[in-house]
C-alpha positions as CSV (number, residue, x, y, z in Angstrom):
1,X,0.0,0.0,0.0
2,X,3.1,2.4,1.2
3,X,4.7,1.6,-2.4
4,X,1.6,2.8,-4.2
5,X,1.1,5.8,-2.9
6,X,4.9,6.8,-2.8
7,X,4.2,6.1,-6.9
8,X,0.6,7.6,-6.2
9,X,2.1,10.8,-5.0
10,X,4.6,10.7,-7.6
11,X,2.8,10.7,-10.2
12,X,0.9,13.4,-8.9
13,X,4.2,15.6,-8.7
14,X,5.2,15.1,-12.2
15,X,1.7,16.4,-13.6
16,X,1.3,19.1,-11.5
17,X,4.5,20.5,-11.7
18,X,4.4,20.1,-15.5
19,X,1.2,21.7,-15.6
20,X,1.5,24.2,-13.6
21,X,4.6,25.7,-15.8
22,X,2.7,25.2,-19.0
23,X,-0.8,26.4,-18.1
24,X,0.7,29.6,-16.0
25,X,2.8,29.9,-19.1
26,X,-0.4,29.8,-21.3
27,X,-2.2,31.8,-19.6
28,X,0.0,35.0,-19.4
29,X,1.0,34.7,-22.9
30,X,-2.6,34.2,-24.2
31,X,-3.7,37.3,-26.4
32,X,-7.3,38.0,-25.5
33,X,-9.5,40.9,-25.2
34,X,-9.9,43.1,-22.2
35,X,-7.4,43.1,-19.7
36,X,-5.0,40.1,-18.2
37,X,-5.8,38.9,-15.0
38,X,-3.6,39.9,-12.2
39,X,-0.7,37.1,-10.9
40,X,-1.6,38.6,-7.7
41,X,-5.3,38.3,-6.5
42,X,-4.4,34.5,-8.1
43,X,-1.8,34.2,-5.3
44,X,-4.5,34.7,-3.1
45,X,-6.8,32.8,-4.2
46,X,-4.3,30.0,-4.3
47,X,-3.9,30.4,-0.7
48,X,-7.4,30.6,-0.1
49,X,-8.1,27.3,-1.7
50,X,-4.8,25.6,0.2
51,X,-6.6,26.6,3.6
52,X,-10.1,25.3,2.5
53,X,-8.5,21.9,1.0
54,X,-6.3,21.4,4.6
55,X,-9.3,22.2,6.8
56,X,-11.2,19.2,5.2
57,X,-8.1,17.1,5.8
58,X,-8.0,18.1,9.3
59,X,-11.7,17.4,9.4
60,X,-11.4,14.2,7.5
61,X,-8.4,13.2,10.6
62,X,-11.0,14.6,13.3
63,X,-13.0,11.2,11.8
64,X,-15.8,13.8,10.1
65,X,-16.5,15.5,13.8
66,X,-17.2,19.3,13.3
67,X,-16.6,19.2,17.6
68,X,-13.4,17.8,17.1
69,X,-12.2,19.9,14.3
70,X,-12.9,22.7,15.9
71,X,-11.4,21.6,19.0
72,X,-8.5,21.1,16.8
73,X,-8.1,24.2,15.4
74,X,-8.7,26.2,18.7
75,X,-6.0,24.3,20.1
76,X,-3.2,24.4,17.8
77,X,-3.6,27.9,16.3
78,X,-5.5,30.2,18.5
79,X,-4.3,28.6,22.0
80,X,-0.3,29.0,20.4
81,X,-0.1,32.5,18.9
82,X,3.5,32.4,19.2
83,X,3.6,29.0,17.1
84,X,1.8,30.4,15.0
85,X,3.4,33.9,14.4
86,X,7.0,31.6,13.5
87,X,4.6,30.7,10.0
88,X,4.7,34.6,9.2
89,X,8.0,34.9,8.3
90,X,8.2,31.4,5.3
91,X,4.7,32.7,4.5
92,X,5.9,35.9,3.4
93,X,8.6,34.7,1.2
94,X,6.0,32.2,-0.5
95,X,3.9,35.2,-1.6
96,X,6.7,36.7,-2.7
97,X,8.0,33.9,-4.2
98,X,4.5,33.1,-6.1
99,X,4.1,36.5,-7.3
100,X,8.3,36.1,-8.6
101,X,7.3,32.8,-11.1
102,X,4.5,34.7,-13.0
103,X,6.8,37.3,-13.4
104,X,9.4,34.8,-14.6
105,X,7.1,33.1,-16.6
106,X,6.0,36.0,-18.3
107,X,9.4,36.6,-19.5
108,X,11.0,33.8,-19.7
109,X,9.9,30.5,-22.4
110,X,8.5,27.5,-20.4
111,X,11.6,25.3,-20.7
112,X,14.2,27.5,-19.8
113,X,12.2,28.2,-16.4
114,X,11.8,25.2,-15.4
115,X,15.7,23.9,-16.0
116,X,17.0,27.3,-14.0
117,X,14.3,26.6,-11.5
118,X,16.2,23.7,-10.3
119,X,19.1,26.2,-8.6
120,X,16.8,25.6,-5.6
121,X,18.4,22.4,-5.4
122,X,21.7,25.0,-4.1
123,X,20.0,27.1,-3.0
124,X,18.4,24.5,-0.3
125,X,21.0,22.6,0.3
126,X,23.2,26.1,1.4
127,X,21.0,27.0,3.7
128,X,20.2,23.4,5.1
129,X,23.9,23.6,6.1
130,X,24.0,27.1,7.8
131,X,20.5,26.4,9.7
132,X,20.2,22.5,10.5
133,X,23.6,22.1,10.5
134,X,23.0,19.4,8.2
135,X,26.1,17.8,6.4
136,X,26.5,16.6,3.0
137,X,28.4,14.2,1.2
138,X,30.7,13.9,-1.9
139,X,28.0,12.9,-3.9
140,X,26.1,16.2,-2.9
141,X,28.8,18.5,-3.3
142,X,29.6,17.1,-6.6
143,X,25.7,17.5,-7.8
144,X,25.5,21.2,-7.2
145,X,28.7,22.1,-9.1
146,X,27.3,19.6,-12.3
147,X,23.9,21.6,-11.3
148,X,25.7,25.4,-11.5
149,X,27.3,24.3,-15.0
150,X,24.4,22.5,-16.2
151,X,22.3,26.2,-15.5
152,X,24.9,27.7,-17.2
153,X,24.8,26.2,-20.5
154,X,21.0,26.1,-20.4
155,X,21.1,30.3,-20.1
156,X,24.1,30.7,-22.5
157,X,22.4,33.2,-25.8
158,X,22.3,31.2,-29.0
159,X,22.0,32.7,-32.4
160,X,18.0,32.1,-32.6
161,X,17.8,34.5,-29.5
162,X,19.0,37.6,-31.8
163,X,16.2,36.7,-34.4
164,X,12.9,38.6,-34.8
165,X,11.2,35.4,-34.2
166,X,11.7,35.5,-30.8
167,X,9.4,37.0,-28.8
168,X,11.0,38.1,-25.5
169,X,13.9,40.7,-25.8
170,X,17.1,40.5,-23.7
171,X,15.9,43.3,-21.4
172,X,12.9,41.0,-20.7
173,X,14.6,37.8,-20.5
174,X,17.6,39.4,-18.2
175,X,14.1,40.2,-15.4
176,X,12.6,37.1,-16.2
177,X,16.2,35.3,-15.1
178,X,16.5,37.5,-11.9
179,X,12.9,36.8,-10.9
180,X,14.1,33.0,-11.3
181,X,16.8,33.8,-9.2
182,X,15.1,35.4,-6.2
183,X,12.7,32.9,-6.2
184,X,15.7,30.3,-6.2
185,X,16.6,31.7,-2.4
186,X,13.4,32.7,-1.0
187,X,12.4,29.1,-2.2
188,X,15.5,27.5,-0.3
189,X,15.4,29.5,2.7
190,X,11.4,29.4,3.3
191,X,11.9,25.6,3.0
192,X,14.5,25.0,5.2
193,X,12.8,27.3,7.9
194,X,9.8,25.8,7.4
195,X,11.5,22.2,8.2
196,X,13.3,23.6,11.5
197,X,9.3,24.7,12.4
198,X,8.4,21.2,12.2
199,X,11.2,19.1,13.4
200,X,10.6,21.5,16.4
201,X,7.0,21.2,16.5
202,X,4.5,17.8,16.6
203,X,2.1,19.8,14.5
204,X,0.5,18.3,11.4
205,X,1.8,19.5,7.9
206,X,-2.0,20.0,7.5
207,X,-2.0,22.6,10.7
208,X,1.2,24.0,9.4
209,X,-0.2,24.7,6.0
210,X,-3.3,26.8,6.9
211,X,-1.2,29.0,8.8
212,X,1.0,29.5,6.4
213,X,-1.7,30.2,4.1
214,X,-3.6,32.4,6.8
215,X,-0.4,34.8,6.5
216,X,-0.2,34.3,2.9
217,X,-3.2,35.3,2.1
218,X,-2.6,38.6,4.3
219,X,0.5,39.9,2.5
220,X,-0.9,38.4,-1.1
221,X,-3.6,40.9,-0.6
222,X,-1.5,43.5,0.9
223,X,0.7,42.9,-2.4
224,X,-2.8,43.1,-4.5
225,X,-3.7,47.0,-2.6
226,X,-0.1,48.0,-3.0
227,X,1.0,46.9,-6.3
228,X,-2.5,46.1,-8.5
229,X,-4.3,49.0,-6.5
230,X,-5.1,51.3,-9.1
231,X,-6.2,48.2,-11.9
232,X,-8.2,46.8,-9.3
233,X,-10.5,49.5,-8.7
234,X,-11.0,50.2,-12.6
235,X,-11.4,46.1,-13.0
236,X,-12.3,44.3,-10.0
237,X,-10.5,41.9,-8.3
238,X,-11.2,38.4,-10.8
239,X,-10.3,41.0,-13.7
240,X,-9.3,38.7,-16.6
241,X,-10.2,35.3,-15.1
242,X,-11.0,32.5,-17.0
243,X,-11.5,28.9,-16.7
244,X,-7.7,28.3,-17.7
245,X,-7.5,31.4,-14.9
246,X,-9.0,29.0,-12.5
247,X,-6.9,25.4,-13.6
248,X,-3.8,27.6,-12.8
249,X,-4.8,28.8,-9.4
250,X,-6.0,25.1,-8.2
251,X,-2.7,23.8,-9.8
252,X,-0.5,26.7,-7.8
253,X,-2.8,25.6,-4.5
254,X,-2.3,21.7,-5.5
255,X,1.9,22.2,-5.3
256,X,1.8,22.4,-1.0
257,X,-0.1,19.5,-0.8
258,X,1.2,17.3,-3.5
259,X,5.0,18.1,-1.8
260,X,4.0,17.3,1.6
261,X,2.3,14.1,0.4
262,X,5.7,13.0,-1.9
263,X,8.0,13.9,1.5
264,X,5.9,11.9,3.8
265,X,5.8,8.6,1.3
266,X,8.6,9.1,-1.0
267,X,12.4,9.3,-1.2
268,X,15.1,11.8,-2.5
269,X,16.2,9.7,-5.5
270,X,12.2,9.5,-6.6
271,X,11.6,12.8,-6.3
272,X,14.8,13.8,-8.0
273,X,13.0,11.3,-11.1
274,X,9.9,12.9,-11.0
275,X,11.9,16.5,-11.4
276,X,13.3,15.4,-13.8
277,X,11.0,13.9,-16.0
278,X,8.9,17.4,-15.2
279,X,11.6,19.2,-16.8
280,X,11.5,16.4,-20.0
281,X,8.3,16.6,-20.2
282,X,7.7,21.2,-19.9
283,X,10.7,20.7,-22.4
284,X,8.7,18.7,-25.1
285,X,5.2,20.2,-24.4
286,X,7.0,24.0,-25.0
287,X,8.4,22.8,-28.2
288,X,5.2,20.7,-29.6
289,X,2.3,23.0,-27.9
290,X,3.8,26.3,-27.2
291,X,6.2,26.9,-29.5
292,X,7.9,29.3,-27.9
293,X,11.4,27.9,-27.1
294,X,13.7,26.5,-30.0
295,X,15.7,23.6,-28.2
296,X,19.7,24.2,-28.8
297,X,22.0,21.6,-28.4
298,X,23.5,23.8,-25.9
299,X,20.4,23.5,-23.9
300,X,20.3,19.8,-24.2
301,X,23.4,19.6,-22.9
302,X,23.0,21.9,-20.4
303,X,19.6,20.3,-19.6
304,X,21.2,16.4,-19.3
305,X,23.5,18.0,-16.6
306,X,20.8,19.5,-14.9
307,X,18.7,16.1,-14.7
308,X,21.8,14.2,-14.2
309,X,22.3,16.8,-10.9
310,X,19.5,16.0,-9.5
311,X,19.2,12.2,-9.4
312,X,23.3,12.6,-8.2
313,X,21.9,14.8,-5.4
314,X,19.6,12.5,-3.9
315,X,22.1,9.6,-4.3
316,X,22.4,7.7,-0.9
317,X,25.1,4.9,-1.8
318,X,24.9,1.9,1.2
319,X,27.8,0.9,3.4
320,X,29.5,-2.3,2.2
321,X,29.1,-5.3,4.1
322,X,25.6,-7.0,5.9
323,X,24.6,-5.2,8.5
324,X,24.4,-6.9,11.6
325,X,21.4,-8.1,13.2
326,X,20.3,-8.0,16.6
C-alpha cells in the first residue's frame, strides 16, 4: 500500500509541476481581449483554496466530527499564537516567491524556467547547512557544481535568441532570469525554515499549512492594494479570469499538498525522477504545444546535466558489508 502511494504521490508531482509551468505559461502569454488577470489576486486565491483543502483534511483526521475539528483548530492555532506567528516569516517569502514565477514566466519561455528553477536544489542545500547544520556528502557536493554548470549552458544566448522570431527581448529575459533567481533563495530559505518549524514542533503538515496560508493570504492581498491597487479599482479583483484562470490557481494551491504528500511517502532519488521527467516533459510540451522555445543543443546539454544533478543529489550509496542483526 506504502509503495503505491509513494508512486501515487509521484505521479501526482510530475503532472502538476508540468502543468503548472505550461498552463501559467499559457495563460500570461494568451492574447485575449480586455485586460490580463492579475498574478496577484491568483496568489490569493491560491492560498485561499490551500486553507479550504487542509481544513477538510483536518476534518477528515478529526474522523468527520465538526466538535473535534474545531477543537483542533482552537488548540493548535488560537491557543499558540506564538507557534503560529514563527509561519509569518516562510509565509511571506512564498507570496513573494508566487508572485516572482509569473513574473518569470511572463518573460521567460517554459523550458528555460523550469531547468533554472532547479538552482533551488543549491540554494536549499546552502541554507540546510548554515540552519540545520546538516552535512553533505561527496555525492552532494559534486551535484551542485554539475547543477551550477548545467544552469549555465541552459542560459548561454544562442544565435536564434538575436532573431525577430523570438518573442521576449534581452531586457525581458535578463528580469525574467532574476525573478528566477530570487525565487531560487526565497524558495530554499522558506523551506529549510519551514522544516526547522516542524522538526521542532508535533504539529500536522496539515495545521502548518493553513497558517501558512492564513499569512499568505494577508500579504498576497497587501501585495494586490499595493501593487495592482489602481487596476483593481478600474477592474475588479477576478479581472481577466477564465477557466484556464481558475486550472492555474488550483494547480498553484495543489503544489503544497502534492510536496507534503511525496515527503511523507517518497524518497530523495524518486523525487529527484519525477523532477526530472517534469523538466522532459515542460521541455517537449514547449516545443510541440507552445512553440515558444527552440531547443539548442546547448540547452540539451546543459539540460542532461541539470537532470543528471539532480538524481546525483539524492544519491544515498549503502555501506559495504551486511549489517548486523540483533
Amino acid at each position: 500500500m506504502s509503495a503505491n502511494l509513494k508512486y501515487l504521490s509521484l505521479g501526482i508531482l510530475v503532472f502538476q509541476t508540468t502543468s503548472l509551468v505550461l498552463t501559467m505559461r499559457y495563460s500570461r502569454t494568451l492574447k485575449e481581449e480586455g485586460p490580463r488577470y492579475l498574478s496577484s489576486t491568483a496568489v490569493v486565491i491560491a492560498e485561499l483554496l490551500k486553507i479550504l483543502a487542509c481544513v477538510l483534511l483536518v476534518y477528515k483526521d478529526s474522523k468527520c466530527n465538526l466538535r473535534t475539528l474545531n477543537r483542533v483548530l482552537h488548540d493548535e492555532i488560537l491557543n499558540k499564537p506564538m507557534e503560529t506567528l514563527k509561519l509569518a516569516i516562510p509565509s511571506g517569502i512564498y507570496t513573494l516567491q508566487n508572485n516572482l514565477l509569473y513574473v518569470a514566466l511572463s518573460n521567460l519561455d517554459a523550458a528555460t524556467y523550469q531547468v533554472t528553477y532547479q538552482l533551488k536544489i543549491l540554494t536549499t542545500a546552502l541554507f540546510s547547512v548554515s540552519m540545520l547544520s546538516k552535512k553533505l556528502g561527496v555525492y552532494q557536493w559534486l551535484s551542485l557544481v554539475i547543477l551550477m554548470t548545467g544552469v549555465a549552458f541552459v542560459q548561454w544566448p544562442s544565435d536564434s535568441q538575436a532573431t525577430p522570431a523570438k518573442e521576449h527581448s534581452a531586457g525581458s529575459q535578463f528580469v525574467g532570469l532574476i525573478a528566477v533567481l530570487i525565487a531560487c533563495f526565497s524558495s530554499g530559505f522558506a523551506g529549510v525554515y519551514f522544516e526547522k518549524i516542524l522538526k521542532e514542533t508535533k504539529q500536522s503538515v496539515w495545521i502548518r499549512n493553513i497558517q501558512l496560508g492564513f499569512f499568505g493570504s494577508i500579504f498576497g492581498l497587501m501585495g494586490v492594494y499595493i501593487y495592482d491597487g489602481e487596476q483593481l479599482s478600474k477592474n475588479g479583483f477576478f479581472q481577466g479570469y477564465n477557466k484556464l484562470t481558475w486550472v492555474v490557481v488550483v494547480l498553484q494551491a495543489l503544489g503544497g499538498l502534492v510536496i507534503a504528500a511525496v515527503i511523507k511517502y517518497a524518497d530523495n532519488i524518486l523525487k529527484g525522477f519525477a523532477t526530472s521527467l517534469s523538466i522532459i516533459l515542460s521541455t517537449l510540451i514547449s516545443y510541440f504545444w507552445l512553440q515558444d522555445f527552440v531547443p539548442t543543443s546547448v540547452f540539451f546539454f546543459g539540460a542532461i546535466l541539470v537532470i543528471a544533478a539532480t538524481f546525483l543529489y539524492g544519491y544515498d550509496p549503502k555501506p559495504a558489508g551486511n549489517p548486523i542483526k540483533a
